[in-house]
C-alpha positions in Angstrom: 116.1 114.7 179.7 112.9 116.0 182.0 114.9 118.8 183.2 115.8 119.9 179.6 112.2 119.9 178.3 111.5 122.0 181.3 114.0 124.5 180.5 112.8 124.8 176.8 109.6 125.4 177.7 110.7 127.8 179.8 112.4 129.6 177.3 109.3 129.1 174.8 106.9 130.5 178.2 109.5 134.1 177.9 109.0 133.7 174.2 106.9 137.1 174.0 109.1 138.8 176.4 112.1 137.6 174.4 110.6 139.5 171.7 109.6 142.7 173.7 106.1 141.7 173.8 103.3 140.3 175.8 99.8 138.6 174.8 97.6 141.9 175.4 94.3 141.5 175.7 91.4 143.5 177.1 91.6 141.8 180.7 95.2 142.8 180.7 94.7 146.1 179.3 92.8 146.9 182.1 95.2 145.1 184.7 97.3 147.5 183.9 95.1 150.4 183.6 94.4 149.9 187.8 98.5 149.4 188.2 98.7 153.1 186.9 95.5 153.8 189.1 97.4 152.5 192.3 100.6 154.1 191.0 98.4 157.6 191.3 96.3 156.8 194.6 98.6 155.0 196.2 95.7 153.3 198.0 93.2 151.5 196.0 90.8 148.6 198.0 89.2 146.9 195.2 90.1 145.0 191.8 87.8 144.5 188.1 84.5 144.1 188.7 83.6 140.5 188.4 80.2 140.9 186.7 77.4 143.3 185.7 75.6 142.7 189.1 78.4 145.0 191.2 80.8 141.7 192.4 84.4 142.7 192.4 87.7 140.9 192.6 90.2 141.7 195.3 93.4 144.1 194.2 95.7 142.0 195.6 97.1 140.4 192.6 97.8 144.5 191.1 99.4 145.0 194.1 102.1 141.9 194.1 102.8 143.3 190.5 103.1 146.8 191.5 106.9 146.1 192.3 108.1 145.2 188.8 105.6 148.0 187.5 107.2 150.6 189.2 110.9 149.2 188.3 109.4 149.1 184.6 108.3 153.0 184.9 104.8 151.1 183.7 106.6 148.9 181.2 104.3 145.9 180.2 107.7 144.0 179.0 109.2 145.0 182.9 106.0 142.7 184.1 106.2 140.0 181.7 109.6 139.8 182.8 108.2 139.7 186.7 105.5 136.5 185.4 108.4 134.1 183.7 109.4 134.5 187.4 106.5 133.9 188.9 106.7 130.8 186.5 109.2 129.8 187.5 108.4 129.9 191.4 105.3 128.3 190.0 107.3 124.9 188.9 109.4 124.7 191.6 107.0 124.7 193.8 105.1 122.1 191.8 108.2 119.6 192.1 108.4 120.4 196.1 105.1 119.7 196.7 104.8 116.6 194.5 108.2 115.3 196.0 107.0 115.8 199.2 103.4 114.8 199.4 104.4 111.4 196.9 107.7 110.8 195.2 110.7 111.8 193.1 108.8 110.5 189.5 105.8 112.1 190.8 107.3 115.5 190.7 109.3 115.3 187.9 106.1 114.3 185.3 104.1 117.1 186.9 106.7 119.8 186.8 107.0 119.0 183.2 103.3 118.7 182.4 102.5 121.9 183.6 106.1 123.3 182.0 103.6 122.4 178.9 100.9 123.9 180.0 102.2 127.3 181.3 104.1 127.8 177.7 100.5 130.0 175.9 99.8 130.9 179.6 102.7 133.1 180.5 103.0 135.3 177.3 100.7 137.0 179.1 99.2 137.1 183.2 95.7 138.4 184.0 94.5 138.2 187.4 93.1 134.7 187.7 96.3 133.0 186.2 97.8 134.4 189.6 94.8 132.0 191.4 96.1 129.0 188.9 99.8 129.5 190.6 98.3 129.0 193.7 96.7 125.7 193.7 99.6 123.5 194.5 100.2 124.7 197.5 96.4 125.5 198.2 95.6 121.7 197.6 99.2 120.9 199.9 98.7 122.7 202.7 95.2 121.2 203.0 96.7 117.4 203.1 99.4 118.2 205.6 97.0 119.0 207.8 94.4 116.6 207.5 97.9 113.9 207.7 99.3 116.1 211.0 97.0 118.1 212.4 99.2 121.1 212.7 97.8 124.5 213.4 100.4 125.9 211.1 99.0 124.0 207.8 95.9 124.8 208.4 96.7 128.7 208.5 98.5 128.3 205.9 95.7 126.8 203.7 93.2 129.5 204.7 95.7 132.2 203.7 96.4 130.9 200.5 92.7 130.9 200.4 92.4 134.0 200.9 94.6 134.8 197.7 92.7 132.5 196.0 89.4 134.6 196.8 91.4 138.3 196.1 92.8 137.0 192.7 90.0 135.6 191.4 86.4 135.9 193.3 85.1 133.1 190.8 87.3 130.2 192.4 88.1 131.3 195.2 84.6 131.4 197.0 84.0 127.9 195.7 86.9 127.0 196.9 86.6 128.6 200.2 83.2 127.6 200.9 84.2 124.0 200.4 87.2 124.5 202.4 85.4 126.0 205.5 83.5 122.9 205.3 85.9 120.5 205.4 88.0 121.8 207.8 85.7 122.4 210.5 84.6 118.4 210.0 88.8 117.8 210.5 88.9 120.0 213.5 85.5 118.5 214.9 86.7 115.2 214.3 90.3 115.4 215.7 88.9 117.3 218.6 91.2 120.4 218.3 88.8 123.6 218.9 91.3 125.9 219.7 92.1 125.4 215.9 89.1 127.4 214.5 91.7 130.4 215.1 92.9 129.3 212.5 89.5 130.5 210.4 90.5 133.6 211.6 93.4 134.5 209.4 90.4 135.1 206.4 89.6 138.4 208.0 92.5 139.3 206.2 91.5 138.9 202.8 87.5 140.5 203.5 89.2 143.7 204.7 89.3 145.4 201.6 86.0 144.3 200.4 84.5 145.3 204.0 85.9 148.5 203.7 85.4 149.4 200.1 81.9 148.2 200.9 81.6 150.5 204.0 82.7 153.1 201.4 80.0 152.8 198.8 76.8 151.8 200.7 78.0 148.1 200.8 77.3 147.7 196.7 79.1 144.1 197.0 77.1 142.8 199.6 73.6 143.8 197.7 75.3 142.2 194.8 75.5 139.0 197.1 71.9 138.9 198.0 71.0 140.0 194.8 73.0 137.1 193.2 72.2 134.5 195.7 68.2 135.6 194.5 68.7 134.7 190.8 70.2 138.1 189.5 72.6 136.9 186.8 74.5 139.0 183.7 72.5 136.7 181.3 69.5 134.1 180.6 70.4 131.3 182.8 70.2 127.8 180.6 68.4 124.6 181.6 70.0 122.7 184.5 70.4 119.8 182.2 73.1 122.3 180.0 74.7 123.2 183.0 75.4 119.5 183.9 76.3 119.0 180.4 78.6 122.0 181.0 80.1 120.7 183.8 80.7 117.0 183.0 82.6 118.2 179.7 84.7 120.3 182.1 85.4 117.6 184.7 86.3 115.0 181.9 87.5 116.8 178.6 87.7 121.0 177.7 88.7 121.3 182.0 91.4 118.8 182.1 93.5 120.5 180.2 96.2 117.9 178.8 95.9 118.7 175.5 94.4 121.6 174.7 91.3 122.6 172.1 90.6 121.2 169.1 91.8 118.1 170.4 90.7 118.2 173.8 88.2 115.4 173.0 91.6 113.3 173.9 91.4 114.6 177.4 88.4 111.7 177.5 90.9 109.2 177.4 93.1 110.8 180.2 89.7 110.8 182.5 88.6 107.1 181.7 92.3 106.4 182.7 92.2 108.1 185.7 89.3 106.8 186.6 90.4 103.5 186.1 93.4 103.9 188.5 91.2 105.9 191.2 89.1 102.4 191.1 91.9 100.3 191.9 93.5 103.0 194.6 89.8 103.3 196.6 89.1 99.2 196.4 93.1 98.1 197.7 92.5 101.3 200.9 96.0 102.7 199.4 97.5 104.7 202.0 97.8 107.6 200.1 93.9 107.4 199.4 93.1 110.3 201.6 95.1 112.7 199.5 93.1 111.5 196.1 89.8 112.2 198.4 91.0 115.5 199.2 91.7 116.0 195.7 88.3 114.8 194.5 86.9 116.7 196.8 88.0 120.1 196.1 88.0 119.5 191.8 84.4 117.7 192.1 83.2 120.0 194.8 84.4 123.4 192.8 82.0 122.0 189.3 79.2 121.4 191.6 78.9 124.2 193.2 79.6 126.5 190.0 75.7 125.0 189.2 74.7 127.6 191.1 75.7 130.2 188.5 73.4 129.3 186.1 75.2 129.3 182.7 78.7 128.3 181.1 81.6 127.9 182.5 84.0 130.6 180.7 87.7 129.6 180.3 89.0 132.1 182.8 87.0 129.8 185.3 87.6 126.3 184.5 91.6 127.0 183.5 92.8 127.2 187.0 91.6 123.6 188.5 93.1 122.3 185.4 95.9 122.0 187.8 95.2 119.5 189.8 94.4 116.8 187.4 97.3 117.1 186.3 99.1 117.1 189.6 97.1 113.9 190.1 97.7 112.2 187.0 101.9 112.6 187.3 101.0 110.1 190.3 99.3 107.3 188.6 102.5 105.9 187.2 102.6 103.8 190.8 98.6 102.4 190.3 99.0 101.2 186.4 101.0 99.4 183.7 104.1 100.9 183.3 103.7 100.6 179.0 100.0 102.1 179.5 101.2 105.4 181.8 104.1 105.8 180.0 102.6 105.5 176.9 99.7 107.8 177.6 102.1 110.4 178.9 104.6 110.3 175.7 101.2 111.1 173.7 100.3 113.9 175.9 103.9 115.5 175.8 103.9 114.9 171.7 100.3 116.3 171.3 101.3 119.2 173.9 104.5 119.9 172.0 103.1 119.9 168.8 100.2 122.5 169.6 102.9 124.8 171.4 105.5 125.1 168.8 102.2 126.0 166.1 101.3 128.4 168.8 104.7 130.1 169.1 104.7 130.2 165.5 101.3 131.8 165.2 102.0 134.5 167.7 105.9 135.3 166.6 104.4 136.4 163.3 102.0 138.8 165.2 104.7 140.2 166.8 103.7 143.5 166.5 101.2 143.6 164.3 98.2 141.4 165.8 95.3 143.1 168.2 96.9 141.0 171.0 100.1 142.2 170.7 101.2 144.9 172.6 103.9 146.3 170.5 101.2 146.6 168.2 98.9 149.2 170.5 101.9 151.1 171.8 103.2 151.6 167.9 99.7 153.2 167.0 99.5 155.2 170.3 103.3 156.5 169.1 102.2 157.6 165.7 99.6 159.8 167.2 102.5 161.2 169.3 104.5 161.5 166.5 102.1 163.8 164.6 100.6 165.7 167.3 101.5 169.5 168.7 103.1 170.2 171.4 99.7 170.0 173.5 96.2 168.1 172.0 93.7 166.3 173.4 92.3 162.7 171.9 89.7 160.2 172.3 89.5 156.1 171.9 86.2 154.5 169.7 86.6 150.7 170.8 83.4 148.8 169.7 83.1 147.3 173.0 83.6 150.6 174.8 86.4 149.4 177.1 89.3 150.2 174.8 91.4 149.1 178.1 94.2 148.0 175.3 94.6 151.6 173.7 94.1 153.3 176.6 96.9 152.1 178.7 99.4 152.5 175.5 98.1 155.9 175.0 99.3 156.2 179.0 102.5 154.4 178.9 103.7 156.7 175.5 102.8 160.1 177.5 104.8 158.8 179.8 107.8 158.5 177.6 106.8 161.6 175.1 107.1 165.5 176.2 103.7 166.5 175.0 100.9 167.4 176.5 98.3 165.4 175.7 94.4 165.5 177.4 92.7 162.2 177.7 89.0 162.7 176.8 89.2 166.5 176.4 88.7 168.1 173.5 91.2 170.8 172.1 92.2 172.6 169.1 94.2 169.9 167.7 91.8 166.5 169.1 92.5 163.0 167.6 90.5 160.0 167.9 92.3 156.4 167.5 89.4 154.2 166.2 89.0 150.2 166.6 87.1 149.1 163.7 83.8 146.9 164.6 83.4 143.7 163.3 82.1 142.8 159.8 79.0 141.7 160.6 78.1 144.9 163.6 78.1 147.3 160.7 76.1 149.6 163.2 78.9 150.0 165.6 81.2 152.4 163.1 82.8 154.8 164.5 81.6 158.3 162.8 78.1 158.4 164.7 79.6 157.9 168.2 82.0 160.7 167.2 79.1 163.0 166.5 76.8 161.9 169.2 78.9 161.5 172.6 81.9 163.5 171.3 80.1 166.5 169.9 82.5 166.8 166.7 80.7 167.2 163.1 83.5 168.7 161.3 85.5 166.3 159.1 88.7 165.3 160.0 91.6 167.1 158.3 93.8 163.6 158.2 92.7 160.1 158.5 96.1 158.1 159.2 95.4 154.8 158.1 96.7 151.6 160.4 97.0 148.0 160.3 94.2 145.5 160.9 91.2 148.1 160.4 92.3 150.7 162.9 92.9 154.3 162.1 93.4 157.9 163.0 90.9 160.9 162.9 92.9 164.5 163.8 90.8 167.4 164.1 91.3 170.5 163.9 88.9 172.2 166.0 87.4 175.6 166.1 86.4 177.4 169.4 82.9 176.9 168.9 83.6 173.6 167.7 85.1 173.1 171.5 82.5 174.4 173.4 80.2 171.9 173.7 81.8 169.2 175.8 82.1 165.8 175.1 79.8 163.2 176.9 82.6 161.3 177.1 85.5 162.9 179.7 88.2 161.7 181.7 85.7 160.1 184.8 85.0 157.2 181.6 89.1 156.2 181.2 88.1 152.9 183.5 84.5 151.5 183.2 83.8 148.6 185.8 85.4 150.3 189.1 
């Protein structure tokens, strides 16, 4: 029965694809805007920038994608195609690890746990769902070798590590720092010195940040020291928020069982697992150094995100949701059986629930929804559709990324004959618009299009689109032309 649940929510995690569509959001606009950008360089050292200050992920999450990318000819549906996989490879190695580090029961419950969980995840990967795919085996190899003392797990920990840190800087320098830590006490402590080679297999992962830093006057490590002196993209809030913060992550919104508006639930999941943690740390159960490791690495990762100074965003907290869950499929062996198993039915029924209104939700935006990419390819189309044989356009997003428009705008030159100039204006210009929202009146289109486009005429046909958005075509003289936009083709990706 397990295994079928798993398979349905399998089917329910390709739902998108299924549909020939993926979740599309701004992060995943621009995901795809750097796979075109490695497509066209062929070598490209550095990912999205992190934050304002100048820190950077690491590429190598574009690069494992750049396989299916390329099969796909830059089709998004190609790459969703490549994450179900990646899902997949994601659960099985769940129910390896589980079965190996505890029992049969142990993997099963968390292999279908996190079946739930992965369902709103995979319609569509960013870069730091690639870290949450990782944690199994990040958390695994760390056991193993504080159980055997093999050389081999502990390279193996520090290169997952090190994926950890290129996917998604924000965990994986926690992570890594707390890592670093711990091993050296296990290698210390067991007497094996010649193990601190092991350390070395890092070097790795810093390459492309060492080099990409050699190449622009080391702009990553002056965000560093610039960080580590207080710089932060915001006000940072009272320390007494951030604990708040950080306790609501550790016990409700970062646990992740059941997701928001009923997260509040998750409470009852944390008193229960504290509960069993009390009984498993009094009675010295020999599996108690794998629940400190455990502790270790989730409490560890909240404390030392205090040093950030504000909220904890989702794209933060979402990974480490992992391992209490991982954790809790264990409990069944230190609790009532009618308690567990009753607590788990609730979670599966609360879980199911919320995905099948979620499926529902997005199969009606199919298409038509801002996070649909069907949606963003169909308007780039139309202004393919109506356009010369060569024209140039323009993309008005309020938030002056755009990254959504701009990669469909890519992906239908791709598969159109026509000529068309990103960011240069010619005798036949469009502009695809993203309407503002209601209450940022100030951030309409028209003055932008005056100001950092240069283009005071009126456009000769405004083709109206769905959800706000629309399409300006000009036709513009030669004097019209002359004056060059502010905006040109070095502005297609902002944050590199």
């Amino acid at each position: 029965m397990a295994f079928l649940f798993i398979f349905f929510n399998l089917v329910l995690a390709a739902w998108s694809v299924l549909h020939k569509d993926i979740y599309y959001y701004t992060d995943i606009g621009r995901d795809f805007l750097i796979f075109d950008e490695i497509a066209t360089k062929k070598l490209v050292l550095i990912g999205p920038r992190a934050d304002a200050q100048g820190l950077f992920h690491g590429v190598l999450w574009h690069y494992l994608n750049m396989p299916a990318y390329l099969i796909g000819n830059g089709n998004p549906i190609i790459v969703g195609w490549f994450w179900i996989l990646l899902t997949v490879g994601f659960l099985a190695s769940v129910y390896f690890i589980m079965k190996r580090l505890f029992d049969s029961q142990s993997a099963l419950i968390a292999t279908l746990l996190l079946s739930f969980t992965m369902v709103p995840i995979a319609q569509g990967f960013f870069h730091g769902n690639g870290a949450m795919l990782l944690l199994p085996l990040f958390l695994y190899f760390f056991i193993r070798y504080e159980q055997t003392a093999k050389l081999i797990y502990l390279i193996g920990h520090f290169f997952i590590g090190g994926m950890l840190l290129q996917f998604e800087i924000a965990l994986g320098l926690p992570l890594l720092l707390l890592s670093t830590l711990a091993a050296a006490i296990l290698v210390i402590r067991k007497k094996k010195y010649i193990h601190f080679v092991g350390f070395a297999v890092l070097l790795l992962f810093f390459l492309t940040f060492l080099v990409s830093d050699l190449r622009h006057n080391f702009l990553q490590f002056r965000s560093l020291i610039a960080y580590a002196k207080g710089a932060r993209d915001g006000k940072p809030i009272p320390l007494i928020l951030s604990l708040k913060d950080r306790l609501e992550g550790l016990s409700t919104v970062g646990l992740n069982f059941v997701r928001s508006p009923l997260h509040k639930f998750n409470l009852v999941v944390f008193i229960f697992m504290t509960y069993c943690f009390y009984g498993i740390f009094k009675k010295k159960d020999r599996k108690r150094s794998s629940y400190l490791i455990f502790l270790y690495f989730y409490i560890g990762y909240y404390a030392l995100t205090l040093l950030h100074g504000g909220f904890l965003i989702m794209f933060w907290w979402l990974p480490m949701s992992v391992l209490p869950i991982l954790i809790f499929s264990t409990l069944h062996r230190y609790s009532l059986k009618w308690l567990y198993y009753g607590l788990l039915f609730t979670i599966i029924v609360i879980s199911g629930i919320q995905n099948t209104l979620y499926i529902s939700k997005i199969t009606i935006g199919f298409g038509t929804a801002n996070g649909s990419w069907r949606f963003h390819l169909t308007n780039a189309n139309k202004i393919f559709a109506d356009a010369p044989g060569e024209f140039g356009y323009f993309i008005y997003a309020p938030d002056i990324f755009g990254y959504q428009d701009k990669y469909a705008m890519s992906y239908a030159e791709k598969l159109s004959s026509k000529k068309a100039s990103r960011f240069i204006k010619k005798q036949t210009t469009y502009v695809l618009i993203e309407p503002p929202p209601s209450f940022r009146p100030d951030l309409m289109a028209e003055p932008w299009i005056k100001r950092e486009l240069g283009i005071n005429s009126s456009p000769v046909k405004i083709i109206p689109l769905s959800n706000g958005y629309q399409i300006n075509k000009y036709n513009l003289s030669k004097s019209d032309r002359e004056p060059p936009a502010k905006i040109t083709p070095n502005d297609w990706l902002f944050f590199r």
